[in-house]
BALOBA-1460 file (C-alpha; in Angstrom, 3 decimals):
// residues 310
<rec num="1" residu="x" x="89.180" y="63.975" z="-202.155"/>
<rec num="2" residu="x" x="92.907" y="64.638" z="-201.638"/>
<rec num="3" residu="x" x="95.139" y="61.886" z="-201.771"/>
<rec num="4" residu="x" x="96.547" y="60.898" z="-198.437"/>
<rec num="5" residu="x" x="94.336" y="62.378" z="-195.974"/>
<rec num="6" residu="x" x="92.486" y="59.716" z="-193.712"/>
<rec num="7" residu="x" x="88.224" y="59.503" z="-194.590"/>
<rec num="8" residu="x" x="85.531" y="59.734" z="-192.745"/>
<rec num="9" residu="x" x="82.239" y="58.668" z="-194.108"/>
<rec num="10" residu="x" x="79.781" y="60.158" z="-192.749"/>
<rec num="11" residu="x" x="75.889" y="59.060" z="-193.621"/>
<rec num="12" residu="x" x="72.920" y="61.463" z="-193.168"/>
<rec num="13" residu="x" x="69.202" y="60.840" z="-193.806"/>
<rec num="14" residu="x" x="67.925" y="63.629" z="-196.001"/>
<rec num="15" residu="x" x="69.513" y="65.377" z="-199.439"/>
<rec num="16" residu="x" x="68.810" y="68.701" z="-197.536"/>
<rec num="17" residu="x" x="71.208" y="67.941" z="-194.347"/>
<rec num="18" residu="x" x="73.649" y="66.663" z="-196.586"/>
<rec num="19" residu="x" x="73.472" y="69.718" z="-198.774"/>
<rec num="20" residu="x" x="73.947" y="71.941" z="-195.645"/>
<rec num="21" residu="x" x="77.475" y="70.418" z="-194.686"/>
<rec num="22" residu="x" x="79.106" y="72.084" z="-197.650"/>
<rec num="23" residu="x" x="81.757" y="72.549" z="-198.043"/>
<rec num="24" residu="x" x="82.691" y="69.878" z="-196.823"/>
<rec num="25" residu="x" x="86.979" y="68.977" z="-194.634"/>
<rec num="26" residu="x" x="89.150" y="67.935" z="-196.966"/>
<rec num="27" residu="x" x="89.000" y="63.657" z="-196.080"/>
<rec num="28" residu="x" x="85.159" y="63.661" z="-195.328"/>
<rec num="29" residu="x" x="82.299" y="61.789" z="-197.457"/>
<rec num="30" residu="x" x="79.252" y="62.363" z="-197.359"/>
<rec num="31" residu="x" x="76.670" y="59.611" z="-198.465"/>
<rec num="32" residu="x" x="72.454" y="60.035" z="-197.837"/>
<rec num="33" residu="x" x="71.043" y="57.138" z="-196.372"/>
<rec num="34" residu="x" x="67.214" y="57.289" z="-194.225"/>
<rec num="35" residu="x" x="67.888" y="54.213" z="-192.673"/>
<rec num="36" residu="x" x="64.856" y="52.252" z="-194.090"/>
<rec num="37" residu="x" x="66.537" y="50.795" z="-196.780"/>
<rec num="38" residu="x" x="69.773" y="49.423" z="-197.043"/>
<rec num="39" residu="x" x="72.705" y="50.586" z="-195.699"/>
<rec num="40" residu="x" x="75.157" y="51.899" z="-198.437"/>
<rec num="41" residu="x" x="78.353" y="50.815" z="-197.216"/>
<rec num="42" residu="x" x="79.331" y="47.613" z="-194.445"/>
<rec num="43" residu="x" x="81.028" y="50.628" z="-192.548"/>
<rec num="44" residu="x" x="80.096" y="53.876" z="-191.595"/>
<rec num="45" residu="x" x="81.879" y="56.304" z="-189.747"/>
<rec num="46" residu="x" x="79.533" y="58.666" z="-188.145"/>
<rec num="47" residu="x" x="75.683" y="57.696" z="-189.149"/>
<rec num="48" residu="x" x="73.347" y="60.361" z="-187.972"/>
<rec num="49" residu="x" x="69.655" y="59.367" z="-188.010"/>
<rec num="50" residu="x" x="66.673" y="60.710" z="-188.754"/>
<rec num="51" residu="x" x="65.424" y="63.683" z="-186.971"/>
<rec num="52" residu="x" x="62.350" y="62.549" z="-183.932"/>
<rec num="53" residu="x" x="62.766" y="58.774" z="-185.184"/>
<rec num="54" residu="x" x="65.861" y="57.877" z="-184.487"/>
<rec num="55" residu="x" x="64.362" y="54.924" z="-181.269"/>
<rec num="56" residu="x" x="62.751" y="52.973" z="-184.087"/>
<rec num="57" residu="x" x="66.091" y="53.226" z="-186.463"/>
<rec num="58" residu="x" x="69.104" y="52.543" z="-184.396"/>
<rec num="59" residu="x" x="68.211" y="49.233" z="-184.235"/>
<rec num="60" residu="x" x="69.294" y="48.425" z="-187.972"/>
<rec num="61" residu="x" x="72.955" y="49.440" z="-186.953"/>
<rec num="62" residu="x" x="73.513" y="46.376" z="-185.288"/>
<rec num="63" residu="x" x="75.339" y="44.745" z="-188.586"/>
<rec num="64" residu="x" x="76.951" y="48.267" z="-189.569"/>
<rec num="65" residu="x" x="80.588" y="48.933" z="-188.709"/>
<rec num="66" residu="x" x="79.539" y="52.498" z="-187.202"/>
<rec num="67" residu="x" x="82.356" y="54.666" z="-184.850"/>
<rec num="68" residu="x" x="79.838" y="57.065" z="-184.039"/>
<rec num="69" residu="x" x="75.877" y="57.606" z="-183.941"/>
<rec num="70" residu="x" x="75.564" y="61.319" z="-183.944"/>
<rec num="71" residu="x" x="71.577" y="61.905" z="-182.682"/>
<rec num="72" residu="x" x="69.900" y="65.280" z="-183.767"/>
<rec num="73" residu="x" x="68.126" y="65.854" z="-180.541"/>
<rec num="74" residu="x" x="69.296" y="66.795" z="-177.119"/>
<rec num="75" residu="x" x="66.786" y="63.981" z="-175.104"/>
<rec num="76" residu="x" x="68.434" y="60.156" z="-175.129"/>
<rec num="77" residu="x" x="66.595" y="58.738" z="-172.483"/>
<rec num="78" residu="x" x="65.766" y="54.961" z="-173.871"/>
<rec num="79" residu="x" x="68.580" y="55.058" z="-176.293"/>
<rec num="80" residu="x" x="70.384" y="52.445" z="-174.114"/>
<rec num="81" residu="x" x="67.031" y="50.138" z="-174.679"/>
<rec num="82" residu="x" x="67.620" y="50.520" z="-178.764"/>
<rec num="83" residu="x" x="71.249" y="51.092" z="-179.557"/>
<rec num="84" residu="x" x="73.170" y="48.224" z="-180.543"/>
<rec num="85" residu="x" x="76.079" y="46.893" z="-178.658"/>
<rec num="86" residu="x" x="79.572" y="47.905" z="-178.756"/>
<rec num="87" residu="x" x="78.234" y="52.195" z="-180.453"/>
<rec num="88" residu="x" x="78.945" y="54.902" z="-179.216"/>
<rec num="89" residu="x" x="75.879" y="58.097" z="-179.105"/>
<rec num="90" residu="x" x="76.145" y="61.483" z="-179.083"/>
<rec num="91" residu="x" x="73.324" y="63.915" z="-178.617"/>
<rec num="92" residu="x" x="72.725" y="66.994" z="-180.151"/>
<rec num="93" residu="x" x="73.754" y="69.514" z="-177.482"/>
<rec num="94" residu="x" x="74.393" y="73.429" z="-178.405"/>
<rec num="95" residu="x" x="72.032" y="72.800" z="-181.559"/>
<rec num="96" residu="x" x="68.614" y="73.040" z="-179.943"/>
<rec num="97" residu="x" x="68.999" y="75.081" z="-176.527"/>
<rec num="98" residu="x" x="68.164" y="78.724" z="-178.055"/>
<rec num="99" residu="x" x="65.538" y="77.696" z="-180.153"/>
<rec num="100" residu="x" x="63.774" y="75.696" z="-177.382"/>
<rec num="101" residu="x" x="64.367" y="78.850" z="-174.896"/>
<rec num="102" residu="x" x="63.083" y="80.691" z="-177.272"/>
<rec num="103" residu="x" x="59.558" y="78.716" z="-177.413"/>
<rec num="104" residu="x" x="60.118" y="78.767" z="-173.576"/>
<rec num="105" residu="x" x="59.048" y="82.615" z="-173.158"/>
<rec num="106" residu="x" x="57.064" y="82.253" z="-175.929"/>
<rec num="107" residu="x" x="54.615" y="80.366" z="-174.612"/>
<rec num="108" residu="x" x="54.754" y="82.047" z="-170.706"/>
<rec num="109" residu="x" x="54.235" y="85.579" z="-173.029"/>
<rec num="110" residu="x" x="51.586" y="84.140" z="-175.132"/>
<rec num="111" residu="x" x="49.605" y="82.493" z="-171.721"/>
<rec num="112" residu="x" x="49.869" y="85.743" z="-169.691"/>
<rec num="113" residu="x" x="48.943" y="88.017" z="-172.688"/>
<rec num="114" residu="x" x="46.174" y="85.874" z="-173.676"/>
<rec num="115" residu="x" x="47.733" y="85.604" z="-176.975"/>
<rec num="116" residu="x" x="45.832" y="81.859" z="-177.560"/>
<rec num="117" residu="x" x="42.278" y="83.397" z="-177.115"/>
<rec num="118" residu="x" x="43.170" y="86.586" z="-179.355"/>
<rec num="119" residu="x" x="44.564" y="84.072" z="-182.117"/>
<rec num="120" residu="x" x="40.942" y="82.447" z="-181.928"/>
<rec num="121" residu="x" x="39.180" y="86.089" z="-181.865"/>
<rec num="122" residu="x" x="41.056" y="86.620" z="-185.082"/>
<rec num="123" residu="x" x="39.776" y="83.897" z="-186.639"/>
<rec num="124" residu="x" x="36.499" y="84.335" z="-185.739"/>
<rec num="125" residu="x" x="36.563" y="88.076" z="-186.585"/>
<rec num="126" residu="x" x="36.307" y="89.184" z="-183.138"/>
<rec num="127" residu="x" x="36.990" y="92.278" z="-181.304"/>
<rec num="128" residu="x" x="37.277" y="91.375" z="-177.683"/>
<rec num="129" residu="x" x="39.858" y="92.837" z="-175.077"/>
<rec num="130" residu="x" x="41.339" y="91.285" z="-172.112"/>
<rec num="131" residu="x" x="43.267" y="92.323" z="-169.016"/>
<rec num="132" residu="x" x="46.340" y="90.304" z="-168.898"/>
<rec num="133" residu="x" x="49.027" y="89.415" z="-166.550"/>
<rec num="134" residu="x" x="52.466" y="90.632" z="-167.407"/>
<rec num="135" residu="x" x="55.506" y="88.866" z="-167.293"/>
<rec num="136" residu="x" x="57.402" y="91.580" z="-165.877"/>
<rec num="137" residu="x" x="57.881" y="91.518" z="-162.254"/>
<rec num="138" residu="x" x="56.571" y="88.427" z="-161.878"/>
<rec num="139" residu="x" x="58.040" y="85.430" z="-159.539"/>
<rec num="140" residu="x" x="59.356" y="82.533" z="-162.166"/>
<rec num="141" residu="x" x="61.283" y="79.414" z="-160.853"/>
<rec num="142" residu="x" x="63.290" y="78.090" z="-163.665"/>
<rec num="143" residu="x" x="63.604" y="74.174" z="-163.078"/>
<rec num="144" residu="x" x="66.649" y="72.717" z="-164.437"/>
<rec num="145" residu="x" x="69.621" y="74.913" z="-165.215"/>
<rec num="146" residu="x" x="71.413" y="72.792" z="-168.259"/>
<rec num="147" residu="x" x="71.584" y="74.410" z="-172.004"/>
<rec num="148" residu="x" x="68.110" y="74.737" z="-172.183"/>
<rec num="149" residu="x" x="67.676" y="76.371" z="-168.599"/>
<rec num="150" residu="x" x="70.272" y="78.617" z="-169.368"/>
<rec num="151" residu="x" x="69.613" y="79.698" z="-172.501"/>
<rec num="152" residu="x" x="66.247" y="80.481" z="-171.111"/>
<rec num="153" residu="x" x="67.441" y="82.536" z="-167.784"/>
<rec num="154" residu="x" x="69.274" y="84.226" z="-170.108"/>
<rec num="155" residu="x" x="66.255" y="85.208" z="-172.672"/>
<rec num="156" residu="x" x="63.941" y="85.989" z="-169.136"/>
<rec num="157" residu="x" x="66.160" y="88.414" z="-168.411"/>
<rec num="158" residu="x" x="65.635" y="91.275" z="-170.191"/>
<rec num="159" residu="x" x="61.719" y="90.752" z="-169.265"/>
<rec num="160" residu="x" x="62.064" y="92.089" z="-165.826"/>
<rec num="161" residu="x" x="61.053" y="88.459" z="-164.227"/>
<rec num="162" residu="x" x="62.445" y="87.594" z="-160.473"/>
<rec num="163" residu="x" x="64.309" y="84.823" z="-161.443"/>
<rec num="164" residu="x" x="64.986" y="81.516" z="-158.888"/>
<rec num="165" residu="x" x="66.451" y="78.547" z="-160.413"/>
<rec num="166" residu="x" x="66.430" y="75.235" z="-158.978"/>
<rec num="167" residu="x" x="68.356" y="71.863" z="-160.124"/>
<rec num="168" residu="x" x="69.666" y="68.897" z="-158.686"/>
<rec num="169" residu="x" x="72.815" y="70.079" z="-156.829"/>
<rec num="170" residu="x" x="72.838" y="73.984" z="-155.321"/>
<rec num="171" residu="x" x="75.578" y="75.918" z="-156.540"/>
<rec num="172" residu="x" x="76.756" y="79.519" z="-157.851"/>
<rec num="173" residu="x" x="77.412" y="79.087" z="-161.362"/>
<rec num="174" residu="x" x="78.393" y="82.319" z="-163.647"/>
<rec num="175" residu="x" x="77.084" y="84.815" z="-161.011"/>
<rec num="176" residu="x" x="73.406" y="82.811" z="-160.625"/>
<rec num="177" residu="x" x="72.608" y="81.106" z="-157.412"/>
<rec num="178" residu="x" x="71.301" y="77.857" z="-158.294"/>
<rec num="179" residu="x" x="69.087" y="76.192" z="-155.089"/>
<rec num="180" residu="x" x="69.133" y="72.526" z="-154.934"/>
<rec num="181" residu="x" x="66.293" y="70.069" z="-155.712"/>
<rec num="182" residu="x" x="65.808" y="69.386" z="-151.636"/>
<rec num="183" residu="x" x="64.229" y="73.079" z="-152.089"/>
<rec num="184" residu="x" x="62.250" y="72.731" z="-154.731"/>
<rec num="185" residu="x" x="58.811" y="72.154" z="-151.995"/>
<rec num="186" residu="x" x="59.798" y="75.818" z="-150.417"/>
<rec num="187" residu="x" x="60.546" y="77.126" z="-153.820"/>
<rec num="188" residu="x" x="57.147" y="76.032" z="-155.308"/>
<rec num="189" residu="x" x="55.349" y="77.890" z="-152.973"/>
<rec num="190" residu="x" x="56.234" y="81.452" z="-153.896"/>
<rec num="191" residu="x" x="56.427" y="80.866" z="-157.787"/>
<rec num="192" residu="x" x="54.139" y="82.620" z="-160.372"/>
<rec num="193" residu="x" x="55.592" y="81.045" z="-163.155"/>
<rec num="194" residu="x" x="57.215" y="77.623" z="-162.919"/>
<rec num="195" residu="x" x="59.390" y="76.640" z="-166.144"/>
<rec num="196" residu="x" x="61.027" y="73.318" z="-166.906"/>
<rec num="197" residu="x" x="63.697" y="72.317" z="-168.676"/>
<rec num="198" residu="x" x="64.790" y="69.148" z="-167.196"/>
<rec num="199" residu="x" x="65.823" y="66.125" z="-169.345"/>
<rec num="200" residu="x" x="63.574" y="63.111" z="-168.926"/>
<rec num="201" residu="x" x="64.332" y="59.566" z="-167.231"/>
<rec num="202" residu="x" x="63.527" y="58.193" z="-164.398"/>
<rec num="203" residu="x" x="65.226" y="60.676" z="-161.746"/>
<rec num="204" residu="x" x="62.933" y="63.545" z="-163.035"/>
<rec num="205" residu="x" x="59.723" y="61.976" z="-164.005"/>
<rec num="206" residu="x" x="56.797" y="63.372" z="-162.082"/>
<rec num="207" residu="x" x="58.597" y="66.148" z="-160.676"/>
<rec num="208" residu="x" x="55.696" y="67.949" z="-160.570"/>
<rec num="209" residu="x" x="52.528" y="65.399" z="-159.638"/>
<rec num="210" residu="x" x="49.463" y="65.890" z="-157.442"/>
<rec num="211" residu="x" x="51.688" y="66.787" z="-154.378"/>
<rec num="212" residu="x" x="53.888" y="69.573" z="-155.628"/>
<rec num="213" residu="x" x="51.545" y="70.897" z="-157.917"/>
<rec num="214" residu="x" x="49.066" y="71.397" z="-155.404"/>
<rec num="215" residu="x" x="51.874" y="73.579" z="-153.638"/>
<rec num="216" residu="x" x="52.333" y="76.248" z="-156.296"/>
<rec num="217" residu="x" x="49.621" y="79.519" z="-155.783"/>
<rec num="218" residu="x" x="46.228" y="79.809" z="-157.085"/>
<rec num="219" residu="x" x="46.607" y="81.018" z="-161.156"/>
<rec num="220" residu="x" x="50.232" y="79.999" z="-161.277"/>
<rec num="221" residu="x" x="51.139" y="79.144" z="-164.701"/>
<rec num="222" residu="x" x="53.542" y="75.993" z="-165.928"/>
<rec num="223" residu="x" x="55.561" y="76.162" z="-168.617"/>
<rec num="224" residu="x" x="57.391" y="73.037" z="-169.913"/>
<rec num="225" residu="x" x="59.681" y="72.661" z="-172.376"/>
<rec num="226" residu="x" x="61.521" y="69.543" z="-171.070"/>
<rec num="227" residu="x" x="60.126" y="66.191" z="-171.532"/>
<rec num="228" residu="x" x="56.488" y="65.504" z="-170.834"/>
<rec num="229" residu="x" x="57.557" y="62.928" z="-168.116"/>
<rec num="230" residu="x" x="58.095" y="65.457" z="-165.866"/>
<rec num="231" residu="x" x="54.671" y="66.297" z="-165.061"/>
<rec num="232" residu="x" x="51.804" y="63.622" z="-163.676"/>
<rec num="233" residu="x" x="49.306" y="64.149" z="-166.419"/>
<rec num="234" residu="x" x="46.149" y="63.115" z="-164.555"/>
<rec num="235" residu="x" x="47.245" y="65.707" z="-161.883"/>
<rec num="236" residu="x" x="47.109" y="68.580" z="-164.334"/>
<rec num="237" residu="x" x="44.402" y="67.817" z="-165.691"/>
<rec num="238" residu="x" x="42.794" y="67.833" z="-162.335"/>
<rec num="239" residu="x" x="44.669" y="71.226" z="-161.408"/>
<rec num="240" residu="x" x="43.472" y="73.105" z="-164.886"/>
<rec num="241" residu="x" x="39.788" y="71.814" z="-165.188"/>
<rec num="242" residu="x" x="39.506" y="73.137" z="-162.006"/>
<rec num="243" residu="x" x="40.898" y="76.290" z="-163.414"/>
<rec num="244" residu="x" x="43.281" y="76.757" z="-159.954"/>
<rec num="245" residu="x" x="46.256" y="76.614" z="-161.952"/>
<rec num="246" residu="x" x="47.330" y="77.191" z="-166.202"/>
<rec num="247" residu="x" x="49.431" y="75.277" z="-168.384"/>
<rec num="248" residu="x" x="51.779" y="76.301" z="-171.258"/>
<rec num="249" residu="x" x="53.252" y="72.798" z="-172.917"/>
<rec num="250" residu="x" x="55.686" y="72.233" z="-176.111"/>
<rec num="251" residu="x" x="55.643" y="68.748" z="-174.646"/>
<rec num="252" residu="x" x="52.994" y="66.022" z="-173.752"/>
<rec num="253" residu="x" x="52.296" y="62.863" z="-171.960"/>
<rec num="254" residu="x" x="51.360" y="60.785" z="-173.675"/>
<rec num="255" residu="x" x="53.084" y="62.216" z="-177.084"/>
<rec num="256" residu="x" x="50.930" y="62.931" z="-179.209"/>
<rec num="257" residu="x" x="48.636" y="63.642" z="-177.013"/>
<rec num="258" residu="x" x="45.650" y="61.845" z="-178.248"/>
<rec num="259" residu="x" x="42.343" y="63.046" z="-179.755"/>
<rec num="260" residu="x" x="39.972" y="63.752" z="-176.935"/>
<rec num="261" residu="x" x="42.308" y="63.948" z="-174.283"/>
<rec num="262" residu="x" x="41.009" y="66.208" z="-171.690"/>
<rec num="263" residu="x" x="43.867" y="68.831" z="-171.776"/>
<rec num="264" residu="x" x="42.644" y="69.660" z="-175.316"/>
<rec num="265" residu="x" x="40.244" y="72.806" z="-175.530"/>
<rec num="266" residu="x" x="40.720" y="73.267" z="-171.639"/>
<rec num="267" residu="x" x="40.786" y="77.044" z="-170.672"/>
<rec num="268" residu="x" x="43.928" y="77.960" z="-169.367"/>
<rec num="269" residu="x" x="45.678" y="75.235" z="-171.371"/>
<rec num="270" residu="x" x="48.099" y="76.155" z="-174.444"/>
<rec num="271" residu="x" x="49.676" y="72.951" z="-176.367"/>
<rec num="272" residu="x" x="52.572" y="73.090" z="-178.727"/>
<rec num="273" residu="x" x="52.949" y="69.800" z="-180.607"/>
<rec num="274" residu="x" x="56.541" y="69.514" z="-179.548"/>
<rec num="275" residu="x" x="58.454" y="72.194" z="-181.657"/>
<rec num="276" residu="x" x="61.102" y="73.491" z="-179.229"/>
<rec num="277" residu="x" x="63.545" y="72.610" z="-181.652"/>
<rec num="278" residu="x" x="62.047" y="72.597" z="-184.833"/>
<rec num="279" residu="x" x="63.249" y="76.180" z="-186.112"/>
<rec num="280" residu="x" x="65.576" y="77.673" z="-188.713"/>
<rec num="281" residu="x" x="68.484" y="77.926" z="-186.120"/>
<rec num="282" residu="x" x="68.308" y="73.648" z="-186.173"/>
<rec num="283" residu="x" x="69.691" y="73.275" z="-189.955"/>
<rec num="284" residu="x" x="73.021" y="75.292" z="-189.230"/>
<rec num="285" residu="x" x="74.070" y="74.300" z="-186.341"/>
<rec num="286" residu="x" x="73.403" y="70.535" z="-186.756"/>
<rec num="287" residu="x" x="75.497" y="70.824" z="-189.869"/>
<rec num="288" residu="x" x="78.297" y="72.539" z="-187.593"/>
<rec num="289" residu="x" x="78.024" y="70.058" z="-185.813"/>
<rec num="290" residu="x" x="78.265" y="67.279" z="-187.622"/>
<rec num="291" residu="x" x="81.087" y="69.109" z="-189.591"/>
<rec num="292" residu="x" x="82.906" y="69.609" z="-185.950"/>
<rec num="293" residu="x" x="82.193" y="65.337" z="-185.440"/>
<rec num="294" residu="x" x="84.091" y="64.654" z="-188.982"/>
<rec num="295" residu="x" x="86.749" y="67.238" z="-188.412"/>
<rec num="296" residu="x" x="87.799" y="65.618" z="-184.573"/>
<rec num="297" residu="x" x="87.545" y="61.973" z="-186.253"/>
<rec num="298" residu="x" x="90.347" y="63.247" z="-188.825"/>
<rec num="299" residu="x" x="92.518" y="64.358" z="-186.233"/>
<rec num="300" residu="x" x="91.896" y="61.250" z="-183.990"/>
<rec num="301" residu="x" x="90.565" y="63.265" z="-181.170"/>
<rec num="302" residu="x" x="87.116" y="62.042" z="-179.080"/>
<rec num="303" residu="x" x="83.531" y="63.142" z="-180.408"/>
<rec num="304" residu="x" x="81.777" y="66.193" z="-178.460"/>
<rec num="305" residu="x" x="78.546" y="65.007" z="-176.501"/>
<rec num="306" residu="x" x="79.130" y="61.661" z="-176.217"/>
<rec num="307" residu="x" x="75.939" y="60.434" z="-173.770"/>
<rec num="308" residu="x" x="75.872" y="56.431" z="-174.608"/>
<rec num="309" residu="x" x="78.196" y="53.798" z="-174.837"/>
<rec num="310" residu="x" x="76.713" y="50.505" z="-175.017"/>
């Protein structure tokens, strides 16, 4: 530590994240603390939870001096229910939007290729070949045009797809015309392939339920990468039993889903046990950052992605 420059103490929960953050500003500390046992200091500066646990942990800040909780997922929605009073939150945008897009055309590729029932064949030593729908040329409306939706219209693109994207205000943004959410019943209509990305909360949940599902064509395919709030689960299970419309889901609802739900082992139906962001591109870029968090607390500027402040 050089002499003179201001700290920052920074707490993370694993030896792995904190190992990742080397080398670290001149003025930061580093300490590793999972947030079950006690804290390691009365104040910390920037605490960053646990990765997909942070709701049942942010409640044991509430006798920590703490400038800034730094989250490592993009969703918040409830984090006003569970954060202490008087913290401030920041979510983990521009760490999880490419990996997540990625998993996005993953899973519309591996539905219209069939990839699910050839991963099965393999296992069962089977030689069976299918007719598949491409993606190419085919009619997808992209719901919800934040990181995540555009890091996906970006990755679609080079696939050939006819790309509409729909969120809640209609603009033109970086050359894309972007229809507003007043459309979405027209839009529905003509789609092939219907993507979300949408944050959850109460504004988008059931975005798609009995109504405007019914609305899309026979053998469209959903794709959601969002928040599983965003679809009425009893009314996809209705429209994929009935094998009128397919399903292509990195997220649930209820999460997990549970063991004998009946969107397990339906045909048409591919599950991903909510992995959007769980790649190798999440380790270096949370550490950036968290580095970028420390490095604007130094210099007395505001935190990036600040989303709470109870």
């Amino acid at each position: 530590m050089t002499p003179g420059i201001p700290r920052v103490l920074v707490s993370v929960p694993t030896d792995r994240l904190a190992g990742d953050l080397e080398p670290l500003p001149d003025g930061v500390e580093v300490v590793v603390w999972d947030m079950e046992s006690a804290a390691p200091r009365a104040r910390i500066d920037i605490v960053v939870p646990p990765y997909m646990s942070q709701g049942s942990t942010l409640p044991r800040l509430a006798d920590i001096d703490v400038r800034l909780v730094q989250g490592q997922s993009i969703g918040y929605e409830g984090i006003e229910d569970v954060l202490p009073a008087g913290l401030v939150f920041a979510n983990a945008a521009s760490v999880h939007e490419t990996s997540t897009a990625e998993l996005a055309v993953g899973l519309a590729i591996a539905a219209q290729r069939h990839l699910d029932d050839f991963a099965v064949d393999t296992r069962e030593g089977r030689w069976r070949p299918q007719f598949s729908q491409s993606l190419a040329d085919r009619r997808v409306l992209l719901i919800g045009y934040g990181g995540v939706g555009k890091a996906t219209a970006a990755r679609l693109a080079p696939f050939e797809v006819e790309l509409t994207v729909v969120a809640r205000t209609a603009r033109d943004e970086d050359g894309v015309h972007v229809h507003g959410i007043d459309e979405l019943d027209d839009l529905l209509a003509d789609a092939e392939i219907v993507v979300l990305t949408l944050p959850g909360g109460a504004e988008t949940r059931g975005i798609l339920d009995a109504r405007t599902l019914a609305l899309l064509p026979d053998g469209a395919l959903v794709v959601n990468v969002g928040r599983g709030s965003l679809i009425d689960t009893d009314a996809l299970v209705a429209e994929t039993a009935s094998g009128r419309l397919r399903a292509a889901l990195d997220v649930v609802d209820p999460e997990p889903l549970p063991e004998g739900h009946a969107l397990w082992g339906t045909p048409g139906v591919l599950i991903a046990p909510h992995v959007g962001g769980a790649s190798s591109a999440m380790r270096p870029r949370i550490a950036r950052l968290i580095r970028r968090q420390a490095e604007r607390m130094l210099a007395g500027e505001e935190p990036l992605n600040v989303v709470v402040r109870t």
